[in-house]
N, C-alpha and C positions, 0 to 999 in steps of 0.2 A: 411518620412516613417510613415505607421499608423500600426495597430496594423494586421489589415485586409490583408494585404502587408504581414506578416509573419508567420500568426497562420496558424493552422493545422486545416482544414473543418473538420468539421463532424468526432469529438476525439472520442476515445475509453471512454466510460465511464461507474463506474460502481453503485448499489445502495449500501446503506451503512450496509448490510445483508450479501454482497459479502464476499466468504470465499477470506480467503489471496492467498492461492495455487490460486485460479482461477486467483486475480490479478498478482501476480506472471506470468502465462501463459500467459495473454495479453500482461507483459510489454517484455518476452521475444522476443514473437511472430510479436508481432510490432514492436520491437526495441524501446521502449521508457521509458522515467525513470521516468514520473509521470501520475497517471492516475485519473480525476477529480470525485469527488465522488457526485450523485446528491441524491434528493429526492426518495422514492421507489414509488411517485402516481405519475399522469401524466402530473405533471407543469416540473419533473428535474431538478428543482432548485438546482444550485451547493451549495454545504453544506460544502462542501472542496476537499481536493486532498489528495492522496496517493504516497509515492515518495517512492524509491529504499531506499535511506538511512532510513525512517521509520518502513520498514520493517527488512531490517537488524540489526537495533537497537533493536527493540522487539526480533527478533531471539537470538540477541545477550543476552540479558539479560534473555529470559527464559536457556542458556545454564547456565550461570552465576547463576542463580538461584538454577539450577539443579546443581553444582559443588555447591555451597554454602551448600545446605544438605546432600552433599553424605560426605562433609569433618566433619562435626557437627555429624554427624554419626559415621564417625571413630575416630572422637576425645574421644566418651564416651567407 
């Protein structure tokens, strides 16, 4: 089996300017959990990928952030 055999033609991809909400909407929309992030000129060169769990990690930590100063707050 080659690689051709299982990949997905012509993926969703986004540039790396892309807000998150928007990748959010593709990976719901599509169903899928990583979305390949290319160049913003006209080669598209993949520069990386965006996965569900990356995002929810940053969500997670600006929440964490946001409880971290509201408690520093009420401690003085």
């Amino acid at each position: 089996m080659l690689a051709r055999d299982i990949m997905t033609p012509n993926p969703s991809v986004v540039k790396k300017d892309t807000r998150v909400e928007e990748i959010i909407r593709i990976m719901v929309e599509k169903e899928i959990v990583l979305v390949p992030v290319v160049e913003g000129d006209n080669t598209n060169k993949l520069i990386g990928v965006v996965a569900r769990l990356d995002i929810l990690r940053e969500k997670l930590n600006e929440g964490f952030i946001t409880i971290e100063k509201r408690e520093a707050l009420s401690r003085t």
